[in-house]
N, C-alpha and C positions, 0 to 999 in steps of 0.2 A: 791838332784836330781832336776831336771829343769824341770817343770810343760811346759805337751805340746800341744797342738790342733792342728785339723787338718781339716781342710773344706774341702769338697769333699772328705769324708773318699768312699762314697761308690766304686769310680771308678777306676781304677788300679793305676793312680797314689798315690789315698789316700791308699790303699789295701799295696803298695808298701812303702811307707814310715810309716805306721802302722810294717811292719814286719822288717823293720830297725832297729825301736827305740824299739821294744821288746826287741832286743838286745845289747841295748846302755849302759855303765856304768851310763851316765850322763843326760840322756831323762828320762823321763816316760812319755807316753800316758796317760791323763788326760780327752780329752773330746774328741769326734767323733763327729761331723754336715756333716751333708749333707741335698740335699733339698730333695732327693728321697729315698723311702726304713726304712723311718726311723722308731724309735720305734723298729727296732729291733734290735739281738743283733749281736756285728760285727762277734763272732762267727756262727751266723745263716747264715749272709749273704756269708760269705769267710768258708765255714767247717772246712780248715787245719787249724784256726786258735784256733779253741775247747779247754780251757783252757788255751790257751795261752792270746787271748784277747778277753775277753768276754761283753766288755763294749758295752752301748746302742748307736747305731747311734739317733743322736736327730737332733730335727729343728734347725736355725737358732735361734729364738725365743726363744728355751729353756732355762729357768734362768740359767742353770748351763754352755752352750754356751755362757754366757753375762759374766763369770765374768772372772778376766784379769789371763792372762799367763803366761811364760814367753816365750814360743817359741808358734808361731803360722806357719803352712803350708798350705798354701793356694793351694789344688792341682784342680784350678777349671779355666774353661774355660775364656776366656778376657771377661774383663766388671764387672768382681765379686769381684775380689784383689780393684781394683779402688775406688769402690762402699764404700768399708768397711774396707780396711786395716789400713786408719786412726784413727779409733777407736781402734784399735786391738795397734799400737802404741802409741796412747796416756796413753795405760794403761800399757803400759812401757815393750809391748812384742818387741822380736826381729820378723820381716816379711820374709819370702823367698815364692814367689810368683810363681805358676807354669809355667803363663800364660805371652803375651805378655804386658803385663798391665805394668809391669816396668823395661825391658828391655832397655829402653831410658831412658837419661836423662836429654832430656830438651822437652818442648812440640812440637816442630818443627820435634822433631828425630820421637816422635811418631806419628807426621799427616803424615810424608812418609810413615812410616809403615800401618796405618791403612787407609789410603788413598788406597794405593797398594791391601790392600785384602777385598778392600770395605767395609770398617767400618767409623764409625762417625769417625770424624778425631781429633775431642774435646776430650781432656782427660778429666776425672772426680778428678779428683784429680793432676790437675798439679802443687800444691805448693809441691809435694809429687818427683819428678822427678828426681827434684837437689840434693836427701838425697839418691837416687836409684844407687846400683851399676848393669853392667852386671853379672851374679853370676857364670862367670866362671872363677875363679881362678887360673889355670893356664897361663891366661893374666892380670887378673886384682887380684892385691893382697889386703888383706884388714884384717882384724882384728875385735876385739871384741869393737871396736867403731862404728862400720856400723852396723845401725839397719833394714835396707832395702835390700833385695837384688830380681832381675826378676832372674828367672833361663832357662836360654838359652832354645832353640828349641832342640828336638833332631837330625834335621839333621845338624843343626848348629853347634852343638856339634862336630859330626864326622868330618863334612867340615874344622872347622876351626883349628880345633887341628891339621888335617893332614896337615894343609898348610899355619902355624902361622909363624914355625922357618923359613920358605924358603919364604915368607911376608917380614917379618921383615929385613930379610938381602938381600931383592931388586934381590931373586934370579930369577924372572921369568918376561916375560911378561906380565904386567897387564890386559894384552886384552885378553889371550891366557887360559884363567882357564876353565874347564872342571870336573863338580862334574856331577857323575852318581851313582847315589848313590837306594841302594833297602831296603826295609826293611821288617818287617813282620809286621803281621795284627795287632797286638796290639798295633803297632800306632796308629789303628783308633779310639782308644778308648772302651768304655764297651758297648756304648748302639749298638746293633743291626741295620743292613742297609742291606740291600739286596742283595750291591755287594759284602760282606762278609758271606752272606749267605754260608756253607760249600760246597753247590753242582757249586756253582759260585765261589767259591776261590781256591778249588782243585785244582791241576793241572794247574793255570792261575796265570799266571804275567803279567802284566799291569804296564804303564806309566800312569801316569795323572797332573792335574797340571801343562800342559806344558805351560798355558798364564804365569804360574810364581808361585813358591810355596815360601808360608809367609815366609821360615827362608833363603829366598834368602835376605832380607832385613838385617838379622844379620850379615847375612857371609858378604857379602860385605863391612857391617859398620864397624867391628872387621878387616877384613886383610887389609882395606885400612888405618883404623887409623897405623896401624904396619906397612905398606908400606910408609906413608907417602904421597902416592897417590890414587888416584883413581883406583878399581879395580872391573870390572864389570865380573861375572862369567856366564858363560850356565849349568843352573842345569838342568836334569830329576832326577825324583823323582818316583821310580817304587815300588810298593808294591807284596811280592810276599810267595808264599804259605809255610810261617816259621809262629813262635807264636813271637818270641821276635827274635830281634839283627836288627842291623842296616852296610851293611857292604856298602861304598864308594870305589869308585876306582877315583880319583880327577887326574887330569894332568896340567901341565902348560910347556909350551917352554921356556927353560931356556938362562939367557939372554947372558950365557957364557958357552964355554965347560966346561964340568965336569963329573966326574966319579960318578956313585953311593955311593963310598968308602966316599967320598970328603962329599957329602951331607949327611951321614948318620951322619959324625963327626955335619953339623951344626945342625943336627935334636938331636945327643946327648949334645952336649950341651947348646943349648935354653933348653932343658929338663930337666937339670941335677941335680935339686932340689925338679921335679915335682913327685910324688910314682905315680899316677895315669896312667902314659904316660909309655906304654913301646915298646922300637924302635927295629925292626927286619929287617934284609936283605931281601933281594930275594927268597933266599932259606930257608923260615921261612915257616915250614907246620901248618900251623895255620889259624882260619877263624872264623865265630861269635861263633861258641860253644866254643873256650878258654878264651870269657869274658860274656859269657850268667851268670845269677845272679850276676855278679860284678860289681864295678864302675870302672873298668880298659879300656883304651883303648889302643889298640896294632897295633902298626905303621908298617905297613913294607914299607920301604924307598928303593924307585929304581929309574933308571934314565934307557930310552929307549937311549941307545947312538948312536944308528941309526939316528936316527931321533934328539938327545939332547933334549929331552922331559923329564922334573920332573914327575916320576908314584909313588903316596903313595897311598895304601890300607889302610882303614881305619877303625878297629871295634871297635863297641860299643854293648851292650844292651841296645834298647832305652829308656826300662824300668829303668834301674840303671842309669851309668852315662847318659843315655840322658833324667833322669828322676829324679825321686828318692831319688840316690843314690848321684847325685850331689846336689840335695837339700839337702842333709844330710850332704856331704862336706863342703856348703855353710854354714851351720848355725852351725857345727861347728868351723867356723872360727870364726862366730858373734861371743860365745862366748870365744874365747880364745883358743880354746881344738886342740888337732891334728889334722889335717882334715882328718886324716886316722881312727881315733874313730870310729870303730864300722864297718868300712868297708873295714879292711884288711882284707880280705880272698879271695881263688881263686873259681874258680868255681867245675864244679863238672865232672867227667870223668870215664864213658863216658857219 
């Protein structure tokens, strides 16, 4: 079994990749850190998890945090992966990083990014960049020789999956891309804000982020590298009164007539090795509760031929694959393993 830590166990994404690797043939949970909460136990903090995993959340500090791994998950906000990943690798752990900290990989990729959302633009760690993959593996393949991976944003996730195959084959207007994409509240995270307060979230969907939201910076870098050009998107980015799933509705004017039928062939076959990805027509009654707990994402592939407009629907759980569950993808590929390990199952119905 493969010794595994996890920083930022207390916050749904560590909560999330703790319930993962419970059920992993090839993981065990070995040590919890977090900076808040700690000292106690992660059954205290999570109750479903009573018996199942009872280990102490500790400090950073804590000697038994200090000594080496072989998988580390870094489920913690940008600035933290930077700070201390190098160490976590020198002592010969595999990394997959939650946060935008190694999504790039050169320091130029990171000061657009961290420019854009108003952060120091300096990386702390830029000898660390050039060893960093994107950790989404459906574009970017990689194996048990890559010890680094950033693990994508979750709307980036949904965006670029629905509009990788129709990128890559130059099927749309680059200028012409349109991600309206909504999610539920647990993207915002664990800690408590105001405008997630229940009497303010009820019944209230909201836009925000319209000067620009941070995983506009992914999508963009990912379909342009596949396009080969430049390709500038109009995201809104709406949160609205669900716990988990992230669903997208993306469009692009296509730069040739074409049938739905037509594109669903080039969406099944850029796909056609991927388990994660599964492509449906038009008439596919499906929505985010058929990938809520899972890393699956489910496409439905249509074309407005009114208008010759590309429309793909897009779900995820931003928890799992836009979270989680693809960090758990990711680092089973580090090491060698299926990357369905531990996360073929479907969801739950109803």
């Amino acid at each position: 079994m493969k010794s595994v830590k996890v920083i930022g166990a207390g916050g749904y994404g560590g909560v999330g990749i703790t319930e993962l690797l419970l059920n992993h043939p090839e993981f065990k949970v070995d040590c919890l850190v977090a900076a808040t909460e700690t000292g106690m136990k992660m059954s205290d903090l999570y109750p479903h998890l009573k018996g199942f995993c009872d280990e102490m959340v500790r400090t950073p500090d804590d000697p038994k945090a200090q000594e080496a791994y072989d998988a580390v998950f870094f489920a913690t906000p940008d600035g933290v992966g930077m700070q201390t990943a190098a160490g976590e690798l020198a002592k010969g752990a595999h990394v997959v990083d939650y946060s935008g900290d190694f999504r790039f990989t050169t320091p130029e990729k990171y000061k657009a990014y961290a420019t854009f959302i108003g952060k120091n633009p300096l990386h702390a760690a830029p000898g660390l960049l050039p060893q960093t993959v994107y950790g989404l593996s459906e574009l970017h393949s990689f194996g048990a020789d890559q010890k680094l991976a950033g693990n994508p944003g979750c709307f980036a996730v949904s965006c670029i999956l629905g509009l990788a195959p129709a990128a890559a084959a130059k099927l749309f207007d680059p200028k012409s891309v349109i991600c309206d994409c909504k999610t539920g509240v647990s993207g915002a995270g664990k800690k408590p804000a105001a405008t997630f307060h229940y009497p303010a979230r009820y019944e209230q969907i909201n836009a925000y982020k319209l000067a620009g939201h941070q995983h506009m910076v992914e999508i963009e870098q990912e379909l342009s590298e596949l396009a080969g050009e430049p390709i500038q998107i109009t995201m809104t980015a709406q949160v609205i009164p669900l716990c988990r799933g992230i669903l997208s509705c993306l469009y692009a004017n296509l730069n040739e007539t074409m049938t739905a039928k037509q594109v669903i062939e080039v969406y099944k076959t850029f796909y056609a090795d991927k388990p994660f990805v599964r492509i449906f027509d038009s008439k596919a009654n499906i929505g985010t509760a058929q990938v809520s707990g899972t890393n699956f994402c489910n496409l439905i592939v249509d074309v407005d031929e009114r208008n010759n407009r590309l429309r793909v629907i897009s779900h995820i759980d931003n928890l799992m694959k836009g979270q989680a569950g693809n960090a758990l993808q990711n680092m089973n590929l580090m090491f060698g393993f299926d990357p369905m390990l531990g996360l073929n199952f479907p969801g739950r119905c109803p």
